[in-house]
N, C-alpha and C positions, 0 to 999 in steps of 0.2 A: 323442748319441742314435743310434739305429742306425738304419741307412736302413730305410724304411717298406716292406713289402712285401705291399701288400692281397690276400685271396682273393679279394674279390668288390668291389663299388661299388655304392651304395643311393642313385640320384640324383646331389649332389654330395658326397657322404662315404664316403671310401677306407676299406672294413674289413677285420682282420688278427684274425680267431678267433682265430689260435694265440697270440697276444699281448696280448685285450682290449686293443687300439688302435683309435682313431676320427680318420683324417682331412679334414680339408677345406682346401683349400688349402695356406699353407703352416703351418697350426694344428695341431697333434700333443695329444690327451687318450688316457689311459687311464681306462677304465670297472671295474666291478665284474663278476665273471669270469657274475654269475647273471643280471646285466644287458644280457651278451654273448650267453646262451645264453637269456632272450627275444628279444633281435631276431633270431639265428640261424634261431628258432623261427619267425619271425616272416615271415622271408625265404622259409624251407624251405614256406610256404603263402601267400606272397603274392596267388597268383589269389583268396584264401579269406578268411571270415571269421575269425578265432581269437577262442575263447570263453574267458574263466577256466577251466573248464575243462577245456580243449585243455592249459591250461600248468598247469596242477595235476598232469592224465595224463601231459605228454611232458616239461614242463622239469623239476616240481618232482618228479616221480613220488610224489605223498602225496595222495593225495583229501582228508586234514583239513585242506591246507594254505588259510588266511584268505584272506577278498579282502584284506582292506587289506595283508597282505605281497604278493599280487601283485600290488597298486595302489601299493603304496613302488616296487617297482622299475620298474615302468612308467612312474612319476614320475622317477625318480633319471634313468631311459633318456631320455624326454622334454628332460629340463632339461640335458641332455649334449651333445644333438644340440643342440638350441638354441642352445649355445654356440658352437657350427662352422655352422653355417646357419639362425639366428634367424628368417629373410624365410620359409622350409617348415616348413609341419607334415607331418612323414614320417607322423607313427602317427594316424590320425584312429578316436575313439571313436566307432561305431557303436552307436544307439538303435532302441526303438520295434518294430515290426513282429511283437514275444515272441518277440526272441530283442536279446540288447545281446554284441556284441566290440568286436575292432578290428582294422583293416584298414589294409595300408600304402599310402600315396598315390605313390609316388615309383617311376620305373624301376630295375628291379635289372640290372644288369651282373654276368655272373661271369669271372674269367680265368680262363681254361685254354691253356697255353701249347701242348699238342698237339693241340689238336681245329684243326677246316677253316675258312678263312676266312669272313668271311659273306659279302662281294665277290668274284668269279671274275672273274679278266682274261679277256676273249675277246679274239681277235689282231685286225687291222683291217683283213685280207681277208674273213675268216668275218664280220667285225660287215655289211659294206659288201654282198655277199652276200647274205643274209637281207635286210636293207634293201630292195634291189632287188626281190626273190622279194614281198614282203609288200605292195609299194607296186601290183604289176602286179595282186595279187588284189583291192586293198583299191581298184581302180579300176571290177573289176568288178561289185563289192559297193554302189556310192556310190547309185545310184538307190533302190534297195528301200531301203536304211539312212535316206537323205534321209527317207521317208516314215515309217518305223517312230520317227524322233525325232521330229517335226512331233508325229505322234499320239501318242506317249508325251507330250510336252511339254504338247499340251492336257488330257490328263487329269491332269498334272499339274496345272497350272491349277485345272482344278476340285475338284481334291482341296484343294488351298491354300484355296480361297475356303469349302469350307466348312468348313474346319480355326478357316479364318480368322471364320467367322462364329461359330462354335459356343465360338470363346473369346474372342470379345468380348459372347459374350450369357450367358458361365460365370464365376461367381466364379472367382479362380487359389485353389488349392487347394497350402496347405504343407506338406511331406510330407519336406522333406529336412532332418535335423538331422545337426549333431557337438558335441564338446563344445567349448567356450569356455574355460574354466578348468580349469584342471588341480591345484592344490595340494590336499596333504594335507587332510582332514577334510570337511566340508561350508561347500558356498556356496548364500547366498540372498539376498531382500533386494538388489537390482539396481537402482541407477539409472542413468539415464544424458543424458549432456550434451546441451542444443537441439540443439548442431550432432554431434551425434552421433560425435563424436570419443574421447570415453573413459567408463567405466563406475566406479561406485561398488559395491561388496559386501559381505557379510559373512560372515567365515570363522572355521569355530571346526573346531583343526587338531582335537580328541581328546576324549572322551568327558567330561574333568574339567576341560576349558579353557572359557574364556570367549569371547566371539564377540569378533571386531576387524574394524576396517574395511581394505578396500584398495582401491586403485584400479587402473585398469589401460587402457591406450591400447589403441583398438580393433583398430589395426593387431597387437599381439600383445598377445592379451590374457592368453595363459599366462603373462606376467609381471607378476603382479603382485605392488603396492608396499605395504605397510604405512601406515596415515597417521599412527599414532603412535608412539612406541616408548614409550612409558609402559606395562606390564603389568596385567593386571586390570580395564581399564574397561571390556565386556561392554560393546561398542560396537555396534547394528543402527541397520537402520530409517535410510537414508538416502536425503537428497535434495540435488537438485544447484539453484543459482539459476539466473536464463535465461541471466546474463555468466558462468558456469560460474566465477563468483571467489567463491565461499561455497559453502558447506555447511550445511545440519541434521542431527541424527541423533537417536537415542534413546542414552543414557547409563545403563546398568544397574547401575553399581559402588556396592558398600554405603555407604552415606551420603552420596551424589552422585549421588541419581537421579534425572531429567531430562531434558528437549527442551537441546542445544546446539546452536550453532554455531560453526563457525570458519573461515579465509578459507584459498583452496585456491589452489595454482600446480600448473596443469595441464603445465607444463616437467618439474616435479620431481617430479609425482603424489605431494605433503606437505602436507598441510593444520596450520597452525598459530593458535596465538592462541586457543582454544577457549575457553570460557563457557558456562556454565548460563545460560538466558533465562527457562526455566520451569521451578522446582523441581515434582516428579513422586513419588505415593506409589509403594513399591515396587511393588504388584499391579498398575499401566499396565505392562505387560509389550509390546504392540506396540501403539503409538503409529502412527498413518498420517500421513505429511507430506510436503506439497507448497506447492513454491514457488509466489508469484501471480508476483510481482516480486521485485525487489535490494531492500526493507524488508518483506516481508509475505509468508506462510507460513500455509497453514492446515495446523492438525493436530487428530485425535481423541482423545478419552479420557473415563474413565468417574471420577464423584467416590469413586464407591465400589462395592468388588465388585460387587456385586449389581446397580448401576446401569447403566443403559444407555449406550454409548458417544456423546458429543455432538460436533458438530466445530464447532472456532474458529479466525478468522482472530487470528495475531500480527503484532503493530507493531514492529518491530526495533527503530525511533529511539525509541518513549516505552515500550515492556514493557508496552504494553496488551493482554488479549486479548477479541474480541467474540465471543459466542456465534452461531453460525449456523445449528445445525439444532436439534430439540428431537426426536427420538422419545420412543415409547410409554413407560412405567415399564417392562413387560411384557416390554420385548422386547432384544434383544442390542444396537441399535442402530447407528451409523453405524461401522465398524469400518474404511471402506476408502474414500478420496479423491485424487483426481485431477485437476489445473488443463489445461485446454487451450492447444495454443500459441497460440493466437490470444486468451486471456485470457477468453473469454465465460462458459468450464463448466468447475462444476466436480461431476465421476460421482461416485455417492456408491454405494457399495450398503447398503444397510440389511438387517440380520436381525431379522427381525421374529419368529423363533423361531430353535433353532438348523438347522433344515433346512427353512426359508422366507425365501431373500435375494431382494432385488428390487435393479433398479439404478433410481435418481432422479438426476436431472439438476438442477441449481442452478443460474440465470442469476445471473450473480455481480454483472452490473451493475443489471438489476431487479429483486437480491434474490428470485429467486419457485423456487417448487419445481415441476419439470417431472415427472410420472408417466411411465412406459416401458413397454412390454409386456416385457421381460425380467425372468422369474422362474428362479429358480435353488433347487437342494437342500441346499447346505453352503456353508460359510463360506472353507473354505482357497481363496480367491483374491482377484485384485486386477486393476485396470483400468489402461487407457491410452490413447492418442488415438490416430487418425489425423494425419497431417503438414495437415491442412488441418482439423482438425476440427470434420467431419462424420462421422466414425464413432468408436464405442467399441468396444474389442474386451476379449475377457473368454472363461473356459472355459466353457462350457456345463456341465448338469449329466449327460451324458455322456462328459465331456473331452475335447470335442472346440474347438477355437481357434474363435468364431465374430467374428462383427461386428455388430453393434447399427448403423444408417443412423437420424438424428435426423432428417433431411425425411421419412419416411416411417414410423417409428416400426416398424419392420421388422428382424430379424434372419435372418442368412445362415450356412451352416457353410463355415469359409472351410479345412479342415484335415479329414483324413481317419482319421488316426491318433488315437487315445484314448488319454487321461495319460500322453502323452510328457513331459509338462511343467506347470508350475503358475506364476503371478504373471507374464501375460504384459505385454513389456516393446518396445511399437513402437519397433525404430530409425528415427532420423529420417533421411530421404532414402533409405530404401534399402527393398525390399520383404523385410525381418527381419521376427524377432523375437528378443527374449532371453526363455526360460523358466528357473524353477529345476526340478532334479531332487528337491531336501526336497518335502516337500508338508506342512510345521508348523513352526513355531517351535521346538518339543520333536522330539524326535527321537520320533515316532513308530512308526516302526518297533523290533517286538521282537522277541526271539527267545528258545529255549527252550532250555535248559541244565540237563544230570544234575549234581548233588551225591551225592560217596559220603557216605552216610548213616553216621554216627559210632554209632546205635545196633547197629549192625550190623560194630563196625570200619573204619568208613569214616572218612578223613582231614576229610573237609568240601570235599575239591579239587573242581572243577569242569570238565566237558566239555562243549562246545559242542555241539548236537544236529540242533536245525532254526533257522537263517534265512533266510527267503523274499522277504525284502523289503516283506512289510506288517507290518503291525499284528494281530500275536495277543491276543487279548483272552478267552479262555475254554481251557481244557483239562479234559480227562478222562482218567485211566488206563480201558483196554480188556485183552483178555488177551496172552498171549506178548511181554508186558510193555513193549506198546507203546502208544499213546494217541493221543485223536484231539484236534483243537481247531478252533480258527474264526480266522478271519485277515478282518481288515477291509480292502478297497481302498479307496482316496480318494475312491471318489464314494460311500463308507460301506456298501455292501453286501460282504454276508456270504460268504464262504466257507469251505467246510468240507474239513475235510484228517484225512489220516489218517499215523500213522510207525507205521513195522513194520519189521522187521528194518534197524536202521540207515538207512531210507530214508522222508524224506516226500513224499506226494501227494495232489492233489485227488482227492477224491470227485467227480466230474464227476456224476452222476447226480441228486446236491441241487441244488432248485432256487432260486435265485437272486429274491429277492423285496427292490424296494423300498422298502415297508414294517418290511423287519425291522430293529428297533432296540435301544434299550437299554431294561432289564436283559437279560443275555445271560448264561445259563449252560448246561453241559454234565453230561448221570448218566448213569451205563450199566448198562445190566439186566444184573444178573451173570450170568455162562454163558450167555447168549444174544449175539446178534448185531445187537440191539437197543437204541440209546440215546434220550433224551428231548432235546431242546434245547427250552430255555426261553426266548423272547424275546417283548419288545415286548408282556408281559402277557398272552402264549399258551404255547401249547406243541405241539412237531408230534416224531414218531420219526421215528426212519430208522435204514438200517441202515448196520453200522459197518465193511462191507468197500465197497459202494457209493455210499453216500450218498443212495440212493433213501428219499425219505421220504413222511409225510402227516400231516394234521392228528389232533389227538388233541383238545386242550382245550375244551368247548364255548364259542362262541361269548357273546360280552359277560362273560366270567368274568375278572379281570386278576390273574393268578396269577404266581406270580415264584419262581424257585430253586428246580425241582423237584427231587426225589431218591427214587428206588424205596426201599422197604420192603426189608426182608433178607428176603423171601420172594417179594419180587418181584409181589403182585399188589395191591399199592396204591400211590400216588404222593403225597406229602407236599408241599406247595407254602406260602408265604408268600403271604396275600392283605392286605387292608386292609377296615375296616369303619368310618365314618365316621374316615378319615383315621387310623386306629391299626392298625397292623399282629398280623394273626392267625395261626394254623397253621391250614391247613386239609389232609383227607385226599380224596383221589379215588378210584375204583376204578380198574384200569388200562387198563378200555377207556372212560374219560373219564365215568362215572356208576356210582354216585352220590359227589357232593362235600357233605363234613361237615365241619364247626367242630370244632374240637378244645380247649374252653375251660379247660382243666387248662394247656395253652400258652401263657401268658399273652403277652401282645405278643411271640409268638415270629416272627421274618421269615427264621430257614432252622432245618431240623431233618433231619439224620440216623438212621438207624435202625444203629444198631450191635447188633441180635440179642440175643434172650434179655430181650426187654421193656424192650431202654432204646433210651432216647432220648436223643440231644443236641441244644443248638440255641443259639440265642444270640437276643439279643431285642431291639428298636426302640424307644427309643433305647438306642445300648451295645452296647458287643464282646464283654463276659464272655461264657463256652460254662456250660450249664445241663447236668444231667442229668435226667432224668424216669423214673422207675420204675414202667413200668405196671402192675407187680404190689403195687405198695403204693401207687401213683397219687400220692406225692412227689415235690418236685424240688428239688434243692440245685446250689446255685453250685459248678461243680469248680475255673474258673481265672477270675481277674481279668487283665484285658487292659487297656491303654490305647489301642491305635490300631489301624484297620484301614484300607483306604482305598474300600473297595465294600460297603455293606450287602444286598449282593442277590444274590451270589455261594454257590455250594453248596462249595466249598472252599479256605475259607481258613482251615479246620481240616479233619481227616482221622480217622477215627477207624477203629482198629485194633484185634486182639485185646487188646493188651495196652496200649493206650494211645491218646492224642493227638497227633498233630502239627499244629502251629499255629504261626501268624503273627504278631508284635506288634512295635512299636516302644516300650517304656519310654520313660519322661520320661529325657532325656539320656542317652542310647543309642540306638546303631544301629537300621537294620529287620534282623529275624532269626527265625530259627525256632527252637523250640524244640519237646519234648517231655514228655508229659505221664504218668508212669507210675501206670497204674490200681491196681498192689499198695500200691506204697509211697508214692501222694500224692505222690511229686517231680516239680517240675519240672526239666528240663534245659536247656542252654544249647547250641543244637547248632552252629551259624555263623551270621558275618554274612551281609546278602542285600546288593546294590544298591539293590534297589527295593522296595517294598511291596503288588507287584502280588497281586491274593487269590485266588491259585490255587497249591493244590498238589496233586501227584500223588506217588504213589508205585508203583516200578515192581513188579511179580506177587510179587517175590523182596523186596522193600525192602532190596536193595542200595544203589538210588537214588532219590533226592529231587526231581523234576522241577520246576523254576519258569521261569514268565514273564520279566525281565529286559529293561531298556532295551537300545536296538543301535546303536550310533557306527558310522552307515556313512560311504563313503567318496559324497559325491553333489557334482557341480557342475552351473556355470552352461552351459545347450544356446542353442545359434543355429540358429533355424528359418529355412528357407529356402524 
């Protein structure tokens, strides 16, 4: 091998650009040349943050290049270095504060064989000299000096003391995160051992893989270990016992689904011997489970969709299980449980709708249900204890980390930053925590992607457009054949965005209302600057370059899936009339509102010009036409499946036709086309998903749809 010859040193690892070589010691690896030229990159701004992209602009030079290829090689870089200095993390992932890089930890060294020492010899007449000179001033210096440190020193003093006062009477406040986990795909789903020595997760590398468990020793936890190598068991949902020598999980694999367990050797991070204990219908999709002890385990679940989730302690030695809580019929139920170390509670939070959770305390030895003053807005989270437990901590419905105090029935915000993280996770002995970055079981997050439209010569290929990192959930095409839509954050509120020229942005000027819920759709007044958004059984405009809006709908009217008239000065809405859904019409500055009883159970209606109407009706996805010049209405397409009854597009209607969404019995979800001359349907491509929005761009070159998004997310350590 040829002698090593590094340009520079990052820490304790010799690098050699011109060669993609990495050394440490006397351990010699070569890397990948694009893997060289991120840490390069990496180096060349080390004072700095670097964003995705920074290395889209300078490494990859391609603005469409994916996060997750510049999360493969950031991975591949990670796990290379690891191998020559396992004990450092050189590249720590920076979160939180709106804006997420990453920033290298480690001293860099560079050689350069002609530049000037950094030590100058001086001779030891000249050192001895100065000596002398410096000692005769610093004699006459000592009295005023004496006093100017005394008095420095007491204000010192006082600054201490009430440095010192002001944070023992301040909650500590956690504010520093990196990431924990590193592998490919997403991790959630964390537990972790009493003595807090290693963690449980679940990791699903890819968009069409199944979730697996691993494990991982705290000391580095970027290595983690698979616990099975059996493929397909759609493994979450774990928990660790108090002697860290067992396991539970939830088991998702087709006709094996259930609560197991199996016994873990925390030496070899493998857990083997596994068993079903509780056969499980497929729809217990997250199961909550906590160990009491080494035979008994409480976990949640619901008998039947619709039912509320109950939580029951299991008997390991006989397979009994006893019921423990009972909620409402009404209400979502106990969905999330927690044992304390000290064995007395166990946290429960119940949803008592889906944006009404409270936390209840359970004394586990007098059986009795403790009420709390914390209430909360959504469901995506989970609890944990204090090392002495006396406190609960849990996210606010801010996102902000707080604490729950059981002597005083009082809550504190112990954390400054909002939805850094979700499912918080107390390390034992240490002032942690483990958050996941998922914020759902489903990949929640989605994103929006052009299809070249086939009726037009289009392939059916697909381009990537906007992902932002939430949840899109409505769209609208607008003109210069760009579109606006609404993006949900995890504390469920709304946000509105707009894409135009290749580029998406918030609307900042729309305002942000906790109230607004589902149904949730998007119209735009054609040739105006002016759309409708429908939500939460109202409706408010705003405009589509700012997002400055206002109310429109009168008040106590519950109207849903509005869409302008093709002349722009009436609005078409689906309402309800004892419990059966009607068309109703409104003027466009919100009066007068009329029944439209030719619509029979119609719950959305488009105006496609020239007296017709489309619409589709409750119950049932077929699209209708309505001829207001001869006041008939014929069925034009039969459909089998949609997946939002309250949506304004999930059909589109055109000059010359329909575009529309369905999934046939034994078949894909797709779209197809509907042509107004010749009564054909067409067959235009598969979808992924059957989310009921479509757009189509000014030109109908292209087909705009919703679509799930396989990010790249792991496990954060709050500090």
């Amino acid at each position: 091998m040829a002698k090593f010859s590094p340009s520079f040193k990052l820490g304790n690892i010799e690098v050699d650009s011109n060669t993609d070589q990495l050394k440490c010691a006397d351990e010699l690896i070569e890397i990948q040349s694009m893997a060289m030229k991120v840490l390069c990159y990496f180096c060349e701004n080390a004072d700095g943050l670097v964003t995705r992209d920074h290395l889209r602009d300078n490494v990859w030079k391609n603005s469409t290049t994916s996060n997750h290829t510049i999360n493969n090689h950031i991975y591949s870089l990670r796990r290379s270095i690891a191998k020559l200095d396992p004990d450092v993390k050189y590249i720590h992932t920076v979160t939180g504060g709106g804006t997420s890089g990453y920033r290298l930890s480690e001293t860099l060294t560079y050689y350069d064989e002609t530049a000037v020492p950094n030590s100058i010899e001086v001779s030891a007449p000249a050192m001895v000299e100065a000596t002398t000179n410096n000692q005769k001033k610093h004699a006459r210096k000592q009295p005023r000096t004496a006093a100017i440190l005394i008095l420095s020193l007491l204000v010192c003093i006082v600054c201490l003391l009430i440095v010192g006062f002001y944070q023992l009477s301040s909650p500590k406040l956690y504010r520093d995160t990196h990431l924990l986990t590193e592998q490919l795909g997403r991790e959630q789903s964390p537990s972790i051992a009493a003595d807090g020595s290693f963690i449980l997760y679940s990791n699903k590398s890819a968009k069409d893989e199944g979730w697996e468990l691993f494990a991982a020793n705290m000391v580095s936890p970027q290595l983690g270990v698979k616990l099975f190598e059996s493929a397909g068991n759609n493994d979450n949902f774990s928990s660790i016992s108090p002697s860290g020598k067992k396991i539970a999980f939830h088991r998702l694999k087709l006709g094996e689904e259930g609560i197991y367990i199996a016994a873990f050797d925390n030496h070899s991070m493998k857990a083997s011997q596994e068993r079903r204990v509780i056969p499980l219908k497929r729809t217990n999709l997250s199961p909550s489970i906590s160990w009491l002890d080494e035979t008994h385990f409480f976990y949640s679940i619901h008998e039947a969709p619709w039912a509320p989730k109950k939580i029951y302690l299991f008997d390991t030695s006989t397979g009994v299980s006893e019921q423990i809580s009972s909620p409402a019929l009404n209400s979502h139920g106990d969905f999330s449980s927690v044992v304390s170390p000290n064995q007395q509670w166990l946290a429960i939070l119940r949803a008592n709708s889906y944006w009404d959770v409270e936390l209840i305390l359970y004394d586990i030895q007098a059986k009795e249900f403790v009420q709390t003053s914390v209430s909360l807005t959504h469901m995506r989270l989970n609890l944990s204890f204090s090392d002495d437990s006396q406190s609960v901590f849990y996210i606010d419905s801010h996102g902000h980390l707080a604490q729950y105090n059981i002597a005083d029935n009082q809550s504190i915000q112990i954390s400054d930053a909002s939805f850094i993280g979700y499912w918080p996770l107390k390390v034992p002995g240490k002032k942690q925590f483990l958050l996941q970055q998922d914020w759902g079981l489903s990949s929640l997050t989605t994103e929006i992607v052009g299809y070249r439209n086939p009726v037009f010569g289009g392939d059916g290929s697909q381009v990537l457009l906007v992902n932002n990192g939430l949840s899109i959930r409505a769209i609208e095409g607008v003109d210069e054949s760009g579109f606006i839509f609404v993006s949900v954050k995890p504390n469920r509120q709304l946000e509105l965005w707009r894409y135009k020229a290749g580029k998406a942005y918030k609307l900042d000027q729309f305002v942000e209302q906790t109230y607004y819920r589902y149904p949730l759709s998007l119209h735009w007044q054609r040739g105006t600057e002016q759309a409708l958004m429908t939500v939460g059984g109202s409706c408010r405009t705003f405009n589509i370059n700012t997002g400055k809006d206002s109310p429109l709908c009168p008040k106590g009217e519950l109207l849903y899936a509005g869409t302008y008239s093709a002349d722009n000065q009436s609005i078409y809405f689906a309402a309800f009339d004892d419990k059966q859904s009607k068309a109703v019409k409104m003027g466009r500055s919100g009066y007068p509102i009329e029944s439209l009883p030719l619509l029979k159970n119609a719950n959305m209606v488009q105006d496609g010009g020239k007296g017709m109407l489309y619409y589709r009706t409750e119950p049932g996805v077929d699209i209708y036409q309505f001829d207001a010049n001869t006041q008939k209405a014929k069925k034009l397409i039969d459909r089998t499946y949609i997946a939002n009854g309250y949506t304004t597009n999930d059909f589109v209607v055109v000059d010359k036709g329909i575009y529309f969404m369905d999934k046939p019995q034994d078949k894909n979800n797709a779209i197809y086309y509907y042509d107004f001359s010749s009564g054909i349907i067409s067959y235009l491509f598969d979808t992924p998903n059957l989310y009921p929005n479509i757009v189509l761009s000014e030109d109908q070159q292209f087909i705009y749809l919703i679509q799930s998004a396989h990010n790249d997310t792991g496990l954060l350590l709050l500090e």
